[in-house]
C-alpha positions as a Markdown table, in Angstrom:
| # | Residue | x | y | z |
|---|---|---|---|---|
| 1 | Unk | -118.8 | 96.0 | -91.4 |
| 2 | Unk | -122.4 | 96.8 | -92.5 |
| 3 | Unk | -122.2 | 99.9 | -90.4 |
| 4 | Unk | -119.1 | 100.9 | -91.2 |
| 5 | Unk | -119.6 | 101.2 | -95.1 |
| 6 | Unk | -123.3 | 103.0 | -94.5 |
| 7 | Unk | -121.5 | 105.6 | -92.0 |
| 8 | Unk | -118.8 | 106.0 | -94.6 |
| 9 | Unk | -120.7 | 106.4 | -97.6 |
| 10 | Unk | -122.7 | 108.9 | -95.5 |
| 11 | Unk | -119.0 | 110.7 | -95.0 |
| 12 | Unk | -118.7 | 110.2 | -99.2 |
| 13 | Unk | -121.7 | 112.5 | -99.2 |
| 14 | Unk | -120.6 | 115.1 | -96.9 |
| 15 | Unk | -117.2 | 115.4 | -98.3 |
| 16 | Unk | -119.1 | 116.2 | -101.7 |
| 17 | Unk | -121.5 | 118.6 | -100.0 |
| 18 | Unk | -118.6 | 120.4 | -98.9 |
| 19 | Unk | -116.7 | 120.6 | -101.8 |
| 20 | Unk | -119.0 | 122.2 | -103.7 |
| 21 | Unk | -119.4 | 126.6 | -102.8 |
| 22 | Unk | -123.0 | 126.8 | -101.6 |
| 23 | Unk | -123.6 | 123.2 | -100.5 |
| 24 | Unk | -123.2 | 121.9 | -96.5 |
| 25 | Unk | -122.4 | 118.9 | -95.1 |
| 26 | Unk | -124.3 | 119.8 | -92.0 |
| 27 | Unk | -127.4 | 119.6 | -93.9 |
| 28 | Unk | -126.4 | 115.9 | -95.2 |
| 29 | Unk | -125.1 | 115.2 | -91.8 |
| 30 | Unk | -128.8 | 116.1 | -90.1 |
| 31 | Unk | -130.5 | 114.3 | -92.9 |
| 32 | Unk | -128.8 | 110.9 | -92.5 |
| 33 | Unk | -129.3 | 111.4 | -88.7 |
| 34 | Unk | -125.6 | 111.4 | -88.0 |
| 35 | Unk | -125.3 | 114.7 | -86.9 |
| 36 | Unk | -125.6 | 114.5 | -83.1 |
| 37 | Unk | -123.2 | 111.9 | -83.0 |
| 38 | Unk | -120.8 | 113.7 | -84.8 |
| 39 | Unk | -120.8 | 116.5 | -82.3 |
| 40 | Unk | -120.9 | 114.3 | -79.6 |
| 41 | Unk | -117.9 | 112.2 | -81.2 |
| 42 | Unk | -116.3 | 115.2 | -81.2 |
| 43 | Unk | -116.7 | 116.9 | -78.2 |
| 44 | Unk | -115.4 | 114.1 | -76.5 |
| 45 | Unk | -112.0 | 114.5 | -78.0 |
| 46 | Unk | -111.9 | 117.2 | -75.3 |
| 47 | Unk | -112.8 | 115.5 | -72.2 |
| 48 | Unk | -110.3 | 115.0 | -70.0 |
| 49 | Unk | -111.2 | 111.6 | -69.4 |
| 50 | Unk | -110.8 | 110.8 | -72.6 |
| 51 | Unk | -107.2 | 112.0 | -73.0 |
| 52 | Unk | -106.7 | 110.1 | -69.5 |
| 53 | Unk | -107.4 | 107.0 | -70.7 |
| 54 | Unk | -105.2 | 107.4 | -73.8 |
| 55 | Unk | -102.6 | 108.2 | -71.7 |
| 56 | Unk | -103.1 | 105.3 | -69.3 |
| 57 | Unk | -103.0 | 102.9 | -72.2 |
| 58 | Unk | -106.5 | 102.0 | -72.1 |
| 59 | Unk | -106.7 | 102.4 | -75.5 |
| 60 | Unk | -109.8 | 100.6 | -76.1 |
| 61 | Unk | -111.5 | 102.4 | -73.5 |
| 62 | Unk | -110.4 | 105.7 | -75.0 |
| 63 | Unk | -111.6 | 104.5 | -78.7 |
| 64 | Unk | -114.9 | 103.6 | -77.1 |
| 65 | Unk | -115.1 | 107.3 | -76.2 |
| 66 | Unk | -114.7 | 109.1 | -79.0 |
| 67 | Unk | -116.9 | 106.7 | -81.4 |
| 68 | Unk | -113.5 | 106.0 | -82.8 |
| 69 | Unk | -115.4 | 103.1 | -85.4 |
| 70 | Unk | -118.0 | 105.9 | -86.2 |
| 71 | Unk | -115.4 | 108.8 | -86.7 |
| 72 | Unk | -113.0 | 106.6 | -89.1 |
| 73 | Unk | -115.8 | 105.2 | -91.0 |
| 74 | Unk | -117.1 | 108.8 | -91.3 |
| 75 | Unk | -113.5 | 110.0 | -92.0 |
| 76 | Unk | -112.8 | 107.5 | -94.9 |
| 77 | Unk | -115.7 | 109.0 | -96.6 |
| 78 | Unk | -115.1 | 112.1 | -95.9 |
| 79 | Unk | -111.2 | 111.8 | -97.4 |
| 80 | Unk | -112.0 | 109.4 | -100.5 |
| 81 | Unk | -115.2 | 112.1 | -101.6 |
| 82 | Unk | -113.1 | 115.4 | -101.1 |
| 83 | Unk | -109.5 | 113.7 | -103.2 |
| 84 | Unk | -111.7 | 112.2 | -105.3 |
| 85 | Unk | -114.7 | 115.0 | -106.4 |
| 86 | Unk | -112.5 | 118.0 | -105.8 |
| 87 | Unk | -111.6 | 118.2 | -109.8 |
| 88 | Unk | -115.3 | 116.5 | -110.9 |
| 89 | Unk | -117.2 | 119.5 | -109.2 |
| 90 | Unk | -115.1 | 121.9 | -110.4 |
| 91 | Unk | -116.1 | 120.8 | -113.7 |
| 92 | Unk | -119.5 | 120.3 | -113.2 |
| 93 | Unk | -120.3 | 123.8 | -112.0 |
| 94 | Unk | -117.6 | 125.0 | -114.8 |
| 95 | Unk | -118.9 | 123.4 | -117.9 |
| 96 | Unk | -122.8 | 122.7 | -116.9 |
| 97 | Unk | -123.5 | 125.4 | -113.9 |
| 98 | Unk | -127.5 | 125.6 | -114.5 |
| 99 | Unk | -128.1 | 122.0 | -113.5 |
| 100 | Unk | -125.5 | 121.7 | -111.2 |
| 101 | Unk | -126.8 | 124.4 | -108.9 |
| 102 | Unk | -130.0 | 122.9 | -110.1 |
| 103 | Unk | -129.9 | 119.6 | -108.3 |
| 104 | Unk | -128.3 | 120.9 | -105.0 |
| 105 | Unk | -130.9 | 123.1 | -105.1 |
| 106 | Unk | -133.4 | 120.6 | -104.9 |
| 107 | Unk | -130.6 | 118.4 | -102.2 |
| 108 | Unk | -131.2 | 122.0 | -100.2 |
| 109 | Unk | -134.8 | 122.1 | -100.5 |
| 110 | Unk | -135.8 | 118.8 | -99.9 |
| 111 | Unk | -133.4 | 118.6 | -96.8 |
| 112 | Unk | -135.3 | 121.9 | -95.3 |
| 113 | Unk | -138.9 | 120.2 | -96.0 |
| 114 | Unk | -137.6 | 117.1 | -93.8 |
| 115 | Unk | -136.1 | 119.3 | -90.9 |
| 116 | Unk | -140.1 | 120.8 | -90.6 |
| 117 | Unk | -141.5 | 117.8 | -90.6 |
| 118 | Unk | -139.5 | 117.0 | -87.6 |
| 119 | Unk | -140.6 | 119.7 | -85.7 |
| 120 | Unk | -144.1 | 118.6 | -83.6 |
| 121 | Unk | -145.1 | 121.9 | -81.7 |
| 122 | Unk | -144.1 | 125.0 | -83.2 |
| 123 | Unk | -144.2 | 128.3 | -80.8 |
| 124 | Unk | -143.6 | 131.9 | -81.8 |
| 125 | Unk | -139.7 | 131.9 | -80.4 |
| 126 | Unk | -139.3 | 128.5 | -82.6 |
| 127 | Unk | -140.4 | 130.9 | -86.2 |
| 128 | Unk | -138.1 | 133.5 | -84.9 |
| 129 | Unk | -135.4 | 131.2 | -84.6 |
| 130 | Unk | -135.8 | 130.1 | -88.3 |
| 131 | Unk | -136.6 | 133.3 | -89.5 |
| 132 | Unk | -133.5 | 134.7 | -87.7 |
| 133 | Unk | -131.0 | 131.7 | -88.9 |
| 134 | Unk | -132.5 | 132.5 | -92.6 |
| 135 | Unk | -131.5 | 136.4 | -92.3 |
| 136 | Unk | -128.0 | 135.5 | -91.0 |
| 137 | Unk | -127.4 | 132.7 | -93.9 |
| 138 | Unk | -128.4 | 135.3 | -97.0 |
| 139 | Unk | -126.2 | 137.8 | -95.3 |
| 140 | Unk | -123.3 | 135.2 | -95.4 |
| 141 | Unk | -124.7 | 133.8 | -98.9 |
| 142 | Unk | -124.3 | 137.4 | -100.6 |
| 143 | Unk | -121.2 | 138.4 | -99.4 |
| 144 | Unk | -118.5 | 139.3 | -101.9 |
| 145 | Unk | -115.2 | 137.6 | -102.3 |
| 146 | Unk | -111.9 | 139.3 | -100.7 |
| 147 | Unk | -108.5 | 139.1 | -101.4 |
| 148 | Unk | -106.3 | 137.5 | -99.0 |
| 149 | Unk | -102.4 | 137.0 | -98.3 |
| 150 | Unk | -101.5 | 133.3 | -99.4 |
| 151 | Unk | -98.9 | 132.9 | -95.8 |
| 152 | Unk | -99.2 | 130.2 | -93.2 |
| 153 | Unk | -101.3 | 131.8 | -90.5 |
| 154 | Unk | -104.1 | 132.7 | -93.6 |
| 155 | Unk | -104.5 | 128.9 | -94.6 |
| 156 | Unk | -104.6 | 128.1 | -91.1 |
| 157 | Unk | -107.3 | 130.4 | -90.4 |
| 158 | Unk | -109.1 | 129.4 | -93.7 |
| 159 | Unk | -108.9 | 126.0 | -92.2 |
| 160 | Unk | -110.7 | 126.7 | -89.3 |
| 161 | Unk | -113.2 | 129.0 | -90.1 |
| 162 | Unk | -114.6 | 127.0 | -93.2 |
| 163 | Unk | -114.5 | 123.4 | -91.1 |
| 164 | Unk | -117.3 | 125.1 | -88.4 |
| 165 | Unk | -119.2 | 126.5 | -91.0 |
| 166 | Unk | -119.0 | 123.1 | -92.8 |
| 167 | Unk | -120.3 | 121.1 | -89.9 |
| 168 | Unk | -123.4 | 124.0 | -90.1 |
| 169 | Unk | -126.3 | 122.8 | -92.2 |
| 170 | Unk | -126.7 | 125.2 | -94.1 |
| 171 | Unk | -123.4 | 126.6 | -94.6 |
| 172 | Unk | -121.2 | 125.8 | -97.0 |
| 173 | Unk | -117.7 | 125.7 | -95.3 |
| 174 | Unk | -116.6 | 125.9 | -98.9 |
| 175 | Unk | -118.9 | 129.2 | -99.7 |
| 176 | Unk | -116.9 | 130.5 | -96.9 |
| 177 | Unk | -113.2 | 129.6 | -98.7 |
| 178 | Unk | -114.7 | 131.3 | -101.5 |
| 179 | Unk | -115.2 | 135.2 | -99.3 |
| 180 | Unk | -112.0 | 134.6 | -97.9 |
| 181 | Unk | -110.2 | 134.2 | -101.7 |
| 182 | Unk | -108.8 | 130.4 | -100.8 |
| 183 | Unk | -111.2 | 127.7 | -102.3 |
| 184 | Unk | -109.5 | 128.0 | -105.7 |
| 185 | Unk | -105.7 | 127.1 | -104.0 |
| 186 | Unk | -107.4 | 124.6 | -101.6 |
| 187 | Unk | -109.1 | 123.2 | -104.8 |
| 188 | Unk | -105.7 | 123.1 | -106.7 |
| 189 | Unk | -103.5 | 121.9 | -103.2 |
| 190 | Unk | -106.0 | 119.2 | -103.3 |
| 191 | Unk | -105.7 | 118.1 | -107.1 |
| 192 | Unk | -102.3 | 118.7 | -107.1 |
| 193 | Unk | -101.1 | 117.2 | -103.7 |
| 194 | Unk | -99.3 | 120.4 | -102.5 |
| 195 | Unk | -98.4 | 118.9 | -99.0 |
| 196 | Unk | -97.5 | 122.2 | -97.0 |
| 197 | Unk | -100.9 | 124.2 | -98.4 |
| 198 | Unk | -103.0 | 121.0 | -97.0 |
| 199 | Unk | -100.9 | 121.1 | -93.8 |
| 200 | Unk | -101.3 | 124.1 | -92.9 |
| 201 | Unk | -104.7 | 124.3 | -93.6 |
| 202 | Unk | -105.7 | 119.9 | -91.9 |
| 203 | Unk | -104.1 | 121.7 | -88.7 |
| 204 | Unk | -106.7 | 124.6 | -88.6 |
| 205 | Unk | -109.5 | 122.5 | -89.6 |
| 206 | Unk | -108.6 | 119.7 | -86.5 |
| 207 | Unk | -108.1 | 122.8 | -84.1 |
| 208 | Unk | -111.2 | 124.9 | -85.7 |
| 209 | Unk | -113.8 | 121.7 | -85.6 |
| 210 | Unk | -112.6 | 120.3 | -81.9 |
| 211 | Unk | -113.2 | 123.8 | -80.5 |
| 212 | Unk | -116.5 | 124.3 | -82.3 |
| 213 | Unk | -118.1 | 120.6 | -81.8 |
| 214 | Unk | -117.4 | 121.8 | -78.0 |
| 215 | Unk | -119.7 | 125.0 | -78.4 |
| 216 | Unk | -122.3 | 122.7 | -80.4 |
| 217 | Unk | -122.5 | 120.5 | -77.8 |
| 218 | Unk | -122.7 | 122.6 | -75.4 |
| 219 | Unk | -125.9 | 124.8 | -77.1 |
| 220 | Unk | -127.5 | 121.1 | -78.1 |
| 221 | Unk | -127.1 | 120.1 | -74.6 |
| 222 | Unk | -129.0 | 123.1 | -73.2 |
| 223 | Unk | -131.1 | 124.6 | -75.9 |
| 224 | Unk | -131.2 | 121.6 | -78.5 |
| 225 | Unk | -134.9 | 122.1 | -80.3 |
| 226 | Unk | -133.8 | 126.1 | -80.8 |
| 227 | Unk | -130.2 | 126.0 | -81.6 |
| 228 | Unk | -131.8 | 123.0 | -84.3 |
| 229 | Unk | -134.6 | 125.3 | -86.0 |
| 230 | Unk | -132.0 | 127.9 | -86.0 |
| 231 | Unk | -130.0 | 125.9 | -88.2 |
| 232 | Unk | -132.9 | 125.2 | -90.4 |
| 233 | Unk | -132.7 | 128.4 | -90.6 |
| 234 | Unk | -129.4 | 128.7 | -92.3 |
| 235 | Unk | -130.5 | 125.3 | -94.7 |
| 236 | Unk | -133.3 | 127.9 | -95.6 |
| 237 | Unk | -131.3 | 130.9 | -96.1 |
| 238 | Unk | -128.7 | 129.0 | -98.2 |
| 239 | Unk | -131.1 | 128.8 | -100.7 |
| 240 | Unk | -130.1 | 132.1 | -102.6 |
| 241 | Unk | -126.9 | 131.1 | -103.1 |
| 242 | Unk | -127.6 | 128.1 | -104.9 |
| 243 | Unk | -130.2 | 129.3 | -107.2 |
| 244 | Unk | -129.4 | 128.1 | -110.7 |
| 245 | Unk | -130.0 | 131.2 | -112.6 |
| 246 | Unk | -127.8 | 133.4 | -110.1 |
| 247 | Unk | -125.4 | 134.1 | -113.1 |
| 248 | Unk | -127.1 | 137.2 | -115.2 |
| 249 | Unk | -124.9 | 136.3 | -117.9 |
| 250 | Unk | -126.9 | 132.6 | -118.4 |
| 251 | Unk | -129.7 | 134.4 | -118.4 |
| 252 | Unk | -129.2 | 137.3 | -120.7 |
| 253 | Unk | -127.9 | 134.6 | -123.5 |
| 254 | Unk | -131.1 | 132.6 | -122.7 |
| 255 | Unk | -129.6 | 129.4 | -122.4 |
| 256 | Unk | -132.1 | 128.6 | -119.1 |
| 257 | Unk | -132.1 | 124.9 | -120.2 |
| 258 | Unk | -135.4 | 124.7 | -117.3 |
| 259 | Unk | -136.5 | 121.2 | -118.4 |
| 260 | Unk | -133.0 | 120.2 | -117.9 |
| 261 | Unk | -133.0 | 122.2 | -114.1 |
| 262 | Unk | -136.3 | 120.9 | -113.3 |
| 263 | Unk | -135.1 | 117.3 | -113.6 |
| 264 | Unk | -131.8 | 117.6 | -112.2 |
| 265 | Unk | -134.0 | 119.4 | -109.2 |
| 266 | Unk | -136.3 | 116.4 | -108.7 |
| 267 | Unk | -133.4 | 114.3 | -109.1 |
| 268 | Unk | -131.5 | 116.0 | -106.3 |
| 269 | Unk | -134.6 | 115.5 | -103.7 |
| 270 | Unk | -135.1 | 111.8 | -105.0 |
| 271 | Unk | -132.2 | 111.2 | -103.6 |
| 272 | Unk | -132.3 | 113.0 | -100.4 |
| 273 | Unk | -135.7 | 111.1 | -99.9 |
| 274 | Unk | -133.6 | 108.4 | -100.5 |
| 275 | Unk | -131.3 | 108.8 | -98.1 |
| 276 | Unk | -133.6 | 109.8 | -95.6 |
| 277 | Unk | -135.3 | 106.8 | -95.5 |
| 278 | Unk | -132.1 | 104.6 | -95.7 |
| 279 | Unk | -131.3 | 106.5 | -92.9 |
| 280 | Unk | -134.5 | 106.1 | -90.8 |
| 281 | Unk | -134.7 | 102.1 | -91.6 |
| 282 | Unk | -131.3 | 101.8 | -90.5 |
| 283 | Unk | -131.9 | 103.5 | -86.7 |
| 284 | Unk | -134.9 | 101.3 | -86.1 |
């Protein structure tokens, strides 16, 4: 029971990560050290041994497979954060925007500083990895928003392009509902319970993540330490989208408010400290 609250309060905080534009839960994922076993989890969903089983009625065997205690744990977070923060962060970036962006900025920050210190040997091909996932993430960060049409087939695409990019560190999956012009109905589907928007969009993100957790898998399996700097990479890159003072117009009325930033940016690596080392004493 221990377990399963710490691995769903670690789903609380992705599910928050995610619903805020510019924020991943990747990067909350790698920094509690659950991230590996999420792909893994994952990718086993398409094994065909695991569908054998299920269809054998070993059920046990097949829940065995898939982490099935990890995954719902992880899941309950994941559902109770997103239902439940989905109106709060709108407000938050809405009413107080500078130290909002302030403290993820320092989440963001202090999340990239731990991913170096995990790296022992660095090599020439390991900067160019980082350097390359960083061009690639401000590219992403600085597009523009476009319009799109609000039919079936568009929410199930938004579904599951932004759940890849929200298993990314790095890449906010909601960021990515933002370019496509969808995070403000997904936000309002998911404060007003609008059951065929959410459908339509669940059955992209369960097709979009399966298919991608196979690919992750697959590049952590053969080229894990390059395919993981590459993704700090993107943590890095994200950066300029989260920048407090990206809005001109808070800055031409002067309204800064930096001691207030400053504070809400140590507070935001506090607590990433914090939940790294949580994390750490709890895989000894």
């Amino acid at each position: 029971m221990r377990k399963f609250i710490i691995n769903a309060l670690k789903g609380f905080g992705m599910g928050a990560a995610n619903v805020v534009p510019g924020v991943s839960g990747g990067t909350i994922a790698i920094l509690t050290g659950i991230y590996t076993d999420i792909v893994n989890s994952l990718d086993a969903f398409t094994a065909p041994q695991t569908w054998k089983a299920l269809l054998s009625g070993k059920f046990r065997e097949f829940w065995k497979g898939i982490n099935g205690n990890f995954l719902l744990a992880l899941g309950v977070g994941i559902i109770v954060s997103v239902f439940s923060l989905a109106k709060l962060m709108t407000l938050a970036i809405g009413n107080y925007p500078i130290l909002t962006w302030a403290f993820f900025f320092g989440l963001i920050l202090a999340s990239a500083a731990i991913m170096f210190t995990d790296v022992k040997k660095w090599s020439l091909t390991d900067v160019l990895m980082v350097v390359a996932g960083a061009v690639i993430a401000v590219v992403v960060c600085t597009l523009s928003p476009t319009e799109t049409p609000d039919t079936p087939l568009m929410l199930f695409l938004s579904g599951a392009i932004a759940i890849c990019t929200m298993i990314l560190p790095g890449v906010s999956g909601s960021f990515v509902l933002l370019i496509m012009g969808k995070y403000n109905d997904i936000m309002e589907a998911i404060s007003t319970m609008n059951i065929p928007v959410l459908a339509y969009f669940g059955i992209g993100c369960v097709v979009g993540i399966l298919a991608f957790a196979k690919l992750l898998h697959w590049l952590l399996q053969r080229w894990e330490k390059p395919t993981m700097l590459f993704l700090l990479g993107f943590v890095l890159g994200s950066l300029v989208k989260v920048w407090p003072w990206n809005d001109m117009s808070l800055v031409t009325d002067g309204n800064l408010q930096i001691p207030g930033a400053i504070i809400c940016c140590i507070a935001g690596i506090a607590l990433v400290a914090g939940l790294n080392y949580l994390g750490k004493k709890n895989n000894r």
